[in-house]
CHARMM-style PDB file with segment names, atoms N, HN, CA, C and O in Angstrom:
ATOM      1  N   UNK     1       0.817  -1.185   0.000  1.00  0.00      PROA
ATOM      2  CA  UNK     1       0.000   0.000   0.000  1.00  0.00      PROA
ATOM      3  C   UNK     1       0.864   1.252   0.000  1.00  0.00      PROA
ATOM      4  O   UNK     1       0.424   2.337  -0.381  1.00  0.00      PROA
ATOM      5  N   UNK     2       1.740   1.123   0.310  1.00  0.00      PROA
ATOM      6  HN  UNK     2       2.097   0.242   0.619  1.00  0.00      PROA
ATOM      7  CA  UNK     2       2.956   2.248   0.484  1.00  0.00      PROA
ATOM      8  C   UNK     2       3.511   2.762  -0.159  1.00  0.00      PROA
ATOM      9  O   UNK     2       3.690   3.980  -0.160  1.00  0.00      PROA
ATOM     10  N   UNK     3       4.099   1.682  -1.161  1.00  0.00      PROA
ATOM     11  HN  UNK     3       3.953   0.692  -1.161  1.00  0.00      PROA
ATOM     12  CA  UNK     3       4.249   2.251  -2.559  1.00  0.00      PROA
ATOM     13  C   UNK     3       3.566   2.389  -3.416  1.00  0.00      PROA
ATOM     14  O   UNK     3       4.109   3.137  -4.228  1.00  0.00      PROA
ATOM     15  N   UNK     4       1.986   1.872  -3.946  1.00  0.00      PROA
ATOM     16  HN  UNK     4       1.545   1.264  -3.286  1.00  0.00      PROA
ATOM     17  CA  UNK     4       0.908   2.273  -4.316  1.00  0.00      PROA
ATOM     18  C   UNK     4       1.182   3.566  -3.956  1.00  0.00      PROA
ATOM     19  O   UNK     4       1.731   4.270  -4.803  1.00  0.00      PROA
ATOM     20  N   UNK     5       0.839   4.173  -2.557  1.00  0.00      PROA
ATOM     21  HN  UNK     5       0.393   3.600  -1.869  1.00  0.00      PROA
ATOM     22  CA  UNK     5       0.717   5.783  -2.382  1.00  0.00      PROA
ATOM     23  C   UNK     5       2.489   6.478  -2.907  1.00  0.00      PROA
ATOM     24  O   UNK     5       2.517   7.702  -3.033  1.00  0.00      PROA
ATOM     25  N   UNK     6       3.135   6.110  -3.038  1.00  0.00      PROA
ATOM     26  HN  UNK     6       3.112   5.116  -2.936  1.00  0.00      PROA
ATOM     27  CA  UNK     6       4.435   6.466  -3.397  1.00  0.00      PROA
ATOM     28  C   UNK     6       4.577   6.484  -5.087  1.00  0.00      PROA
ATOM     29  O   UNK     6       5.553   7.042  -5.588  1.00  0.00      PROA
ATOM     30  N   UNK     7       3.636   5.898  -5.861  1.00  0.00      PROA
ATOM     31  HN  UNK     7       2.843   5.445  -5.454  1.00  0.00      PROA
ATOM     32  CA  UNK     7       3.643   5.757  -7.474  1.00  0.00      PROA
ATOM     33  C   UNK     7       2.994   6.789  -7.526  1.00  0.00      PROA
ATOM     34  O   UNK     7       3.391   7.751  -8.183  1.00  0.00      PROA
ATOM     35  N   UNK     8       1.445   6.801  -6.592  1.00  0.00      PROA
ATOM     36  HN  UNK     8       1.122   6.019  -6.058  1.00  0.00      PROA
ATOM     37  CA  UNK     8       0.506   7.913  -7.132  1.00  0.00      PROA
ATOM     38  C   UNK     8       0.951   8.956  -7.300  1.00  0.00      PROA
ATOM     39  O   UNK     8       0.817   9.540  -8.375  1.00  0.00      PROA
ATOM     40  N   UNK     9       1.903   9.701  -5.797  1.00  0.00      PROA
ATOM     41  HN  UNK     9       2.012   9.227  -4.923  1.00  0.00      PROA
ATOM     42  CA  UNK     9       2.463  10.826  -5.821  1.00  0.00      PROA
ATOM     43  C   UNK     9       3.213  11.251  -6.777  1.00  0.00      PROA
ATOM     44  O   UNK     9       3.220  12.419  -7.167  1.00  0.00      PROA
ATOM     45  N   UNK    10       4.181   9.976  -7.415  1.00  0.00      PROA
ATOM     46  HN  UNK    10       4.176   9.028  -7.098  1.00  0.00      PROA
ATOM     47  CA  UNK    10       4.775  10.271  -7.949  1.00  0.00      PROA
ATOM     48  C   UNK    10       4.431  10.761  -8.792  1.00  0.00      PROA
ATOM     49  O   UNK    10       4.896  11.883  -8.988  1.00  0.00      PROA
ATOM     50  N   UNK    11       3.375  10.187  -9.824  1.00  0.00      PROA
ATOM     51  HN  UNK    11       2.996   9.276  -9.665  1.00  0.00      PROA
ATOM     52  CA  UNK    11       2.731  10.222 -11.048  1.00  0.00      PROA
ATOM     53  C   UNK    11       2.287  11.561 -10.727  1.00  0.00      PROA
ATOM     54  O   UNK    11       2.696  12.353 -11.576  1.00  0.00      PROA
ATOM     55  N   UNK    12       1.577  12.127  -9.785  1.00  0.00      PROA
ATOM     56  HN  UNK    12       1.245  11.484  -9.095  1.00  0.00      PROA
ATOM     57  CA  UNK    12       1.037  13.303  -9.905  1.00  0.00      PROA
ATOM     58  C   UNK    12       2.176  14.671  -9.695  1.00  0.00      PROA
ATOM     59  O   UNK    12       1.935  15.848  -9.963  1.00  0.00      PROA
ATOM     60  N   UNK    13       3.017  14.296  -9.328  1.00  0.00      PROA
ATOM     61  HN  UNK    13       3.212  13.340  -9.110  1.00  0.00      PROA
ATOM     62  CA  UNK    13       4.205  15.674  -9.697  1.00  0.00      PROA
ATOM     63  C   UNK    13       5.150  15.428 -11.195  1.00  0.00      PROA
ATOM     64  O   UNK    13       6.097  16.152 -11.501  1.00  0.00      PROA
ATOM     65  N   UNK    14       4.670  14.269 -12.012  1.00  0.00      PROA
ATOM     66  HN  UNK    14       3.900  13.681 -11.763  1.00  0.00      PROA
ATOM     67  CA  UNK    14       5.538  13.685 -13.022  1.00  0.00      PROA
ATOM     68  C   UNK    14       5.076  15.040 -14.032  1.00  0.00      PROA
ATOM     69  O   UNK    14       3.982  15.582 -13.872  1.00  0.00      PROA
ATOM     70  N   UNK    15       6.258  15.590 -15.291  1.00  0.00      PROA
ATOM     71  HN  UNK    15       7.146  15.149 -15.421  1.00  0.00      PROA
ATOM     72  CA  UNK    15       5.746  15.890 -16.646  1.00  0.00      PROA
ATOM     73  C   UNK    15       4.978  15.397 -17.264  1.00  0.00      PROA
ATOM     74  O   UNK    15       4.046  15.876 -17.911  1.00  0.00      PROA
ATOM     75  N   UNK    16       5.479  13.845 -17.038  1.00  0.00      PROA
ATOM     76  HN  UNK    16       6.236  13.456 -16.512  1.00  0.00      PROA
ATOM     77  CA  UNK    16       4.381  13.024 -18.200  1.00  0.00      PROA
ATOM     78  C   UNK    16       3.601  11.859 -17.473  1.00  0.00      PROA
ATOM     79  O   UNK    16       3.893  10.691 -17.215  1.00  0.00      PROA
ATOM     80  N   UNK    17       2.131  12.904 -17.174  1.00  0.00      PROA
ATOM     81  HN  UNK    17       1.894  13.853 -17.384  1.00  0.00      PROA
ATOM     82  CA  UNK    17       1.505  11.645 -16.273  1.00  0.00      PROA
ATOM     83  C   UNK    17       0.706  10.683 -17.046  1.00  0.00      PROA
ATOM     84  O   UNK    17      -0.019  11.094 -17.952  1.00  0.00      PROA
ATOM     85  N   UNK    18       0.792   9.315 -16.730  1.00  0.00      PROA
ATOM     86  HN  UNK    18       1.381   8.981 -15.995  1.00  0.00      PROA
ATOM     87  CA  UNK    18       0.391   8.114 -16.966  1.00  0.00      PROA
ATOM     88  C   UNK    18      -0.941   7.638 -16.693  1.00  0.00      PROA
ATOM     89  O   UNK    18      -0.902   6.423 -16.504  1.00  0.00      PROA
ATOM     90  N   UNK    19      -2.137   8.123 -16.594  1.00  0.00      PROA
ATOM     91  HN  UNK    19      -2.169   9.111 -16.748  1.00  0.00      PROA
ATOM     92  CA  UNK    19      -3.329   7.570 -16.093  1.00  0.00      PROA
ATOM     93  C   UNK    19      -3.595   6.296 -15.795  1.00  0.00      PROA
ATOM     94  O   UNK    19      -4.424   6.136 -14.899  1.00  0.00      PROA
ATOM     95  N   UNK    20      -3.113   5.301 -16.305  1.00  0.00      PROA
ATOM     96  HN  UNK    20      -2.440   5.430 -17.033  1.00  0.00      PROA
ATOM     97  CA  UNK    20      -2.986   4.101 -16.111  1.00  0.00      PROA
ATOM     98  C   UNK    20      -2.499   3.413 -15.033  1.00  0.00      PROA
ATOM     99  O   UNK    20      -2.975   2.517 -14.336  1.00  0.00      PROA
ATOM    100  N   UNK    21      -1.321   4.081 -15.029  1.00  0.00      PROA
ATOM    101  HN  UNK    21      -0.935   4.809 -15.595  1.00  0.00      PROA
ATOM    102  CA  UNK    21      -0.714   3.809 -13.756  1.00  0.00      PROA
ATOM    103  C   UNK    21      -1.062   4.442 -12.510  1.00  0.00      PROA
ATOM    104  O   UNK    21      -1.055   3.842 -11.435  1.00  0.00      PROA
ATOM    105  N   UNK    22      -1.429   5.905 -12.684  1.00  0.00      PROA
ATOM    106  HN  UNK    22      -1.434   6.393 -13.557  1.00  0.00      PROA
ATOM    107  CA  UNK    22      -2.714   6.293 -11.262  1.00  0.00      PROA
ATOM    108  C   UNK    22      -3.239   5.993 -11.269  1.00  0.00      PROA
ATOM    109  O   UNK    22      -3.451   5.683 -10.097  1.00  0.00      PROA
ATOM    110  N   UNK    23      -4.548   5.405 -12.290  1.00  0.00      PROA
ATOM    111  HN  UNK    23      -4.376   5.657 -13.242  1.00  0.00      PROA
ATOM    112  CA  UNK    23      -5.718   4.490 -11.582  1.00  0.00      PROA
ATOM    113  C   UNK    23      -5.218   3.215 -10.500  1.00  0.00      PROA
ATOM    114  O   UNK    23      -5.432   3.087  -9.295  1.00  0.00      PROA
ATOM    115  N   UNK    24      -4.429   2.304 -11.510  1.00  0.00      PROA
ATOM    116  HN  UNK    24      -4.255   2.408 -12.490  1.00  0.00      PROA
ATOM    117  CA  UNK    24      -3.661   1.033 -10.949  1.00  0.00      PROA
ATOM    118  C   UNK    24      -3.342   1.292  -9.203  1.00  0.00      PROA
ATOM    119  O   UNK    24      -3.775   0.639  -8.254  1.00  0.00      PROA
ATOM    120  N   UNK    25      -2.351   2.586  -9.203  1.00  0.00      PROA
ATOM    121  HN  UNK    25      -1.998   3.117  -9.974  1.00  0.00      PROA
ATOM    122  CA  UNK    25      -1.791   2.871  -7.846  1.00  0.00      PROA
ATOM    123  C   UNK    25      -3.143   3.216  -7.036  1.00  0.00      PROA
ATOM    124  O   UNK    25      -3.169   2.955  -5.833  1.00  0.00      PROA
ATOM    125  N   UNK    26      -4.167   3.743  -7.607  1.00  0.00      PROA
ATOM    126  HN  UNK    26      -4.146   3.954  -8.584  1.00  0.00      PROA
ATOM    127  CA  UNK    26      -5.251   4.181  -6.744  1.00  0.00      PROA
ATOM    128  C   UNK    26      -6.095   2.287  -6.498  1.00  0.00      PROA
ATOM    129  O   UNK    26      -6.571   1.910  -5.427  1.00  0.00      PROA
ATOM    130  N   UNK    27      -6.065   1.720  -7.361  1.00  0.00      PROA
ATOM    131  HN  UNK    27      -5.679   2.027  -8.231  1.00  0.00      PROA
ATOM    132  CA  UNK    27      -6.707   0.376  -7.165  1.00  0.00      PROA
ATOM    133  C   UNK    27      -5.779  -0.470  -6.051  1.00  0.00      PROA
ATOM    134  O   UNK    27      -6.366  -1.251  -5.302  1.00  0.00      PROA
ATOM    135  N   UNK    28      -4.728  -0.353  -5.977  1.00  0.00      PROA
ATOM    136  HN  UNK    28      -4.251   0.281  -6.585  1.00  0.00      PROA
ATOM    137  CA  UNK    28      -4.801  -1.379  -4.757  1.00  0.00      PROA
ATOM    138  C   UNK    28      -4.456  -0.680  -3.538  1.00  0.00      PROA
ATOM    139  O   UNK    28      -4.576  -1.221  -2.439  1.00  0.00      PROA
ATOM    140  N   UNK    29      -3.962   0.698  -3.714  1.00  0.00      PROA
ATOM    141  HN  UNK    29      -3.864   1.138  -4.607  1.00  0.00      PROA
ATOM    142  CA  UNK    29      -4.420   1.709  -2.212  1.00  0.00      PROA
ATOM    143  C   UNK    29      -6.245   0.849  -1.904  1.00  0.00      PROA
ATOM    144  O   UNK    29      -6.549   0.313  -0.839  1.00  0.00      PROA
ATOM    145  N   UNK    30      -6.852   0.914  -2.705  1.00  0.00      PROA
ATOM    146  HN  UNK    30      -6.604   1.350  -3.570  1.00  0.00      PROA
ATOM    147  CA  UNK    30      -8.380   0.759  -1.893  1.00  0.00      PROA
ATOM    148  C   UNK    30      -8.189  -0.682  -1.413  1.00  0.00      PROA
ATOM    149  O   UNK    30      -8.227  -0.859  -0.195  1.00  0.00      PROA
ATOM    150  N   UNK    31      -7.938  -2.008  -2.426  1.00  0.00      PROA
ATOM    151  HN  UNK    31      -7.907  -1.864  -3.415  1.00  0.00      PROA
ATOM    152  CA  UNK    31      -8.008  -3.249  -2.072  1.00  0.00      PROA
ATOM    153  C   UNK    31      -7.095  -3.090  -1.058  1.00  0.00      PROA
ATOM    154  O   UNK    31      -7.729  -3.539  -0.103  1.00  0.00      PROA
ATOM    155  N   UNK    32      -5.987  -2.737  -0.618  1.00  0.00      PROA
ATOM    156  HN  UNK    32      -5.472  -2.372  -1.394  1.00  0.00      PROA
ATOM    157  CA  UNK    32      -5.456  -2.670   0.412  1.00  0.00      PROA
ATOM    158  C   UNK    32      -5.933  -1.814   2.055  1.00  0.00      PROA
ATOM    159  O   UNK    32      -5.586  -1.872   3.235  1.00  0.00      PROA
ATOM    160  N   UNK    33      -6.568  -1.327   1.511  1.00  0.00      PROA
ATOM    161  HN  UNK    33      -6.850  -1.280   0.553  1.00  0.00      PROA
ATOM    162  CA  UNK    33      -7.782  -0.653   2.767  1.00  0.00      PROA
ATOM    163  C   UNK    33      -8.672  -0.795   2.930  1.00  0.00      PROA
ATOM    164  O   UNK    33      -9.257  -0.031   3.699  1.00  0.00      PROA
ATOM    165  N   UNK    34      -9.478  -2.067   2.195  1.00  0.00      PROA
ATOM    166  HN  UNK    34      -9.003  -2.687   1.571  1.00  0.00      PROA
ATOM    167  CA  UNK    34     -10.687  -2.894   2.160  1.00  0.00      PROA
ATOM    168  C   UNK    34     -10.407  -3.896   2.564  1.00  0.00      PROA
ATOM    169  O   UNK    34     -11.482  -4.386   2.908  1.00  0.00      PROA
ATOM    170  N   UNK    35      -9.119  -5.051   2.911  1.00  0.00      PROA
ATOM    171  HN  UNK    35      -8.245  -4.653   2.631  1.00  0.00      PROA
ATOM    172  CA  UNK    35      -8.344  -5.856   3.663  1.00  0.00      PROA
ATOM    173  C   UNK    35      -8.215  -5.064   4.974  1.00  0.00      PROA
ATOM    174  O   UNK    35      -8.899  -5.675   5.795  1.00  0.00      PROA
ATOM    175  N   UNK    36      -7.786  -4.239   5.417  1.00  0.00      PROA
ATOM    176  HN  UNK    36      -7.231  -3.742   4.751  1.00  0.00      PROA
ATOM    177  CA  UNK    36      -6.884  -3.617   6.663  1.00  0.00      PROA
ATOM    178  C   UNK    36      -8.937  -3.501   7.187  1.00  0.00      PROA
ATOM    179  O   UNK    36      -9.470  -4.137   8.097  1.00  0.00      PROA
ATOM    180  N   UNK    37      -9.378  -2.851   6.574  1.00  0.00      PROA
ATOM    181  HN  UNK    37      -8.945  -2.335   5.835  1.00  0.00      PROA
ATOM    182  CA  UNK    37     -11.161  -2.694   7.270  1.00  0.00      PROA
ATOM    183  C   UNK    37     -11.766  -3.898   7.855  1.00  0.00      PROA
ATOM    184  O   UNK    37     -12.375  -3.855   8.925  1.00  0.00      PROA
ATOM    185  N   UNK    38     -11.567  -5.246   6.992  1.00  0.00      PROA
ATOM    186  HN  UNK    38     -11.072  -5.280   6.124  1.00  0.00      PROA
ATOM    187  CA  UNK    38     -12.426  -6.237   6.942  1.00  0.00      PROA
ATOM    188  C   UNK    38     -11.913  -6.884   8.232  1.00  0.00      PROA
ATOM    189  O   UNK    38     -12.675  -7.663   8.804  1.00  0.00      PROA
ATOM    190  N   UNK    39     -10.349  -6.575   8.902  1.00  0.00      PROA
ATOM    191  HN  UNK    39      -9.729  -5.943   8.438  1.00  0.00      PROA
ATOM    192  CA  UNK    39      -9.904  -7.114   9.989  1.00  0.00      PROA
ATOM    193  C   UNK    39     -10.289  -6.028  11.739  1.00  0.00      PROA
ATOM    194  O   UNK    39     -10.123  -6.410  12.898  1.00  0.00      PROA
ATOM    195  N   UNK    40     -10.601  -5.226  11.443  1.00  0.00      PROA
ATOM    196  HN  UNK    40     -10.736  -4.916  10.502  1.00  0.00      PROA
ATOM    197  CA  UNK    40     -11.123  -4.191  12.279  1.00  0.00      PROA
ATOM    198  C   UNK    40     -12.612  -4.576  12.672  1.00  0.00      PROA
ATOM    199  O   UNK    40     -13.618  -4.552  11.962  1.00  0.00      PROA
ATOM    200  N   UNK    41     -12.471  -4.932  13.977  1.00  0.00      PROA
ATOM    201  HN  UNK    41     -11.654  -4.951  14.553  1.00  0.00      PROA
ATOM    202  CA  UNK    41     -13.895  -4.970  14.347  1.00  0.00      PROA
ATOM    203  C   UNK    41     -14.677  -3.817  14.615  1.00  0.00      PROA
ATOM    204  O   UNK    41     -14.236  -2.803  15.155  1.00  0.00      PROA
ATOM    205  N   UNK    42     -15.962  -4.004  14.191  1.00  0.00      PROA
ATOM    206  HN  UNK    42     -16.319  -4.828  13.752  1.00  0.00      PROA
ATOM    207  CA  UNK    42     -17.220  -2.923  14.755  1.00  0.00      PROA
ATOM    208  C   UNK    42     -17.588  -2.359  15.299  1.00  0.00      PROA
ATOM    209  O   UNK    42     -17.555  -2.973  16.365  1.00  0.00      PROA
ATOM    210  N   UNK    43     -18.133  -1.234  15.524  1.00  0.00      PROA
ATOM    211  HN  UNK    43     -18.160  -0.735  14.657  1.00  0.00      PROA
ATOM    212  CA  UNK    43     -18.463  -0.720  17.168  1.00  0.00      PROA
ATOM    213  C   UNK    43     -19.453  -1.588  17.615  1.00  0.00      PROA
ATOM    214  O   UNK    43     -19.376  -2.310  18.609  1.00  0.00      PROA
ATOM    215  N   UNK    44     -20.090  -1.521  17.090  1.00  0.00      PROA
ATOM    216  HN  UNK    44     -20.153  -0.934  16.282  1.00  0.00      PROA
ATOM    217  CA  UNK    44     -21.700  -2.024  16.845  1.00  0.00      PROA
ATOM    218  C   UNK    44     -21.414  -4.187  17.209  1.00  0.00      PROA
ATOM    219  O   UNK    44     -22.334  -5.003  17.169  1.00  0.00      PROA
ATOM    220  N   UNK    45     -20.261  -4.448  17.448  1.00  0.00      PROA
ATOM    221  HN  UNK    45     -19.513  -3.784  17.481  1.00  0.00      PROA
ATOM    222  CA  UNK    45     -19.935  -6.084  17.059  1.00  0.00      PROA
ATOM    223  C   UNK    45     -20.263  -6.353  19.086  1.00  0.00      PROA
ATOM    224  O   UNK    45     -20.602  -7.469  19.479  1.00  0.00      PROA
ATOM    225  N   UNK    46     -20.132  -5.476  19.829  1.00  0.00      PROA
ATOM    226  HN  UNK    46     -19.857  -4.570  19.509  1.00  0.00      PROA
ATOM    227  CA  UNK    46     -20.258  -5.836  21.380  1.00  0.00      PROA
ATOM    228  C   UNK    46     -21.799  -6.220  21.514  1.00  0.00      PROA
ATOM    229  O   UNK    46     -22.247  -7.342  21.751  1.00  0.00      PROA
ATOM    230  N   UNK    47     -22.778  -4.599  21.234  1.00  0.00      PROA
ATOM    231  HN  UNK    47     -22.414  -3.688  21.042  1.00  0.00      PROA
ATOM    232  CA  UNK    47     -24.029  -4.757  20.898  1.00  0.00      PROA
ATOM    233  C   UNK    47     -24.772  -5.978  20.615  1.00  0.00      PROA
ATOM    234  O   UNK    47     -25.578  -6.634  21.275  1.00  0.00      PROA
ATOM    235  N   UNK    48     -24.170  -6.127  19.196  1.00  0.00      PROA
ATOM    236  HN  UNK    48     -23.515  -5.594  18.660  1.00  0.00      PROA
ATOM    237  CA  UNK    48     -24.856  -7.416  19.014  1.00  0.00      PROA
ATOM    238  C   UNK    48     -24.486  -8.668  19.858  1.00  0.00      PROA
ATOM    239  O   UNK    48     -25.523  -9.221  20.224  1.00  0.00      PROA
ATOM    240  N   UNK    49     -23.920  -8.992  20.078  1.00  0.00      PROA
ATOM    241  HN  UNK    49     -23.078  -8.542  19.781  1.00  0.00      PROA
ATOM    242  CA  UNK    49     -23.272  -9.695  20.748  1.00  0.00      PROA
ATOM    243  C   UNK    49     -24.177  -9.907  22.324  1.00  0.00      PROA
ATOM    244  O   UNK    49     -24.422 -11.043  22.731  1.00  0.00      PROA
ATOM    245  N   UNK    50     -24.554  -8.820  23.004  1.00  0.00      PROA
ATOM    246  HN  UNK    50     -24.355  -7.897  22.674  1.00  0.00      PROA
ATOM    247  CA  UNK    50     -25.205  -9.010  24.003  1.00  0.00      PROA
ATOM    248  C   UNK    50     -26.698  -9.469  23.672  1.00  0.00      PROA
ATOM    249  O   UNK    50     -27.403 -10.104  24.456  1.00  0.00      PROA
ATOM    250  N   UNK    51     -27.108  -9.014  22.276  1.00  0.00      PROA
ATOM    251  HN  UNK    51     -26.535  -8.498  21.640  1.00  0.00      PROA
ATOM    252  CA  UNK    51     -28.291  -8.538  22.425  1.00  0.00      PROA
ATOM    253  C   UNK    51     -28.625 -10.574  22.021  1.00  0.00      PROA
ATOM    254  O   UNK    51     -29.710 -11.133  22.182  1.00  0.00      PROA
ATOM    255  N   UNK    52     -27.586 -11.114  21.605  1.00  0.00      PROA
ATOM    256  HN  UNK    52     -26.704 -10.661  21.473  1.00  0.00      PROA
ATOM    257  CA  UNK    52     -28.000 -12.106  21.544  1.00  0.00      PROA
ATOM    258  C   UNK    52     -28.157 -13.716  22.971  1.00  0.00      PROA
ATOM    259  O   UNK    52     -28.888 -14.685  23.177  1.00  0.00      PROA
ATOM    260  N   UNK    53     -27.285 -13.246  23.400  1.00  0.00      PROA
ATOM    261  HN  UNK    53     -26.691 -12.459  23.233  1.00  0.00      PROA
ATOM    262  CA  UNK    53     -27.341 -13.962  25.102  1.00  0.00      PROA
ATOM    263  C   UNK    53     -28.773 -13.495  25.957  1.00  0.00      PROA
ATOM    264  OT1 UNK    53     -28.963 -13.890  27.107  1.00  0.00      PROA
TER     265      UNK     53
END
């Protein structure tokens, strides 16, 4: 994800920017922060949790 954000930047101070390659760098910045989310529990995960006992 790091260098994803390290291409984007790059690309966006470049002469000759590449769209291709910023979308790309912007596509796995997200899949990589849609992984890091899916391991983060809920606020809402205690809640339920009681409401079912």
């Amino acid at each position: 994800m790091i260098l994803a954000i390290l291409v984007a930047l790059y690309q966006q101070v470049a002469d000759d920017k590449n769209v291709y390659i910023m979308v790309g760098a912007i596509a796995i910045f997200m899949f990589g922060m849609m992984q890091l989310s899916a391991k983060t529990p809920s606020k809402n995960q205690d809640k339920k949790e009681e409401d079912v006992h």
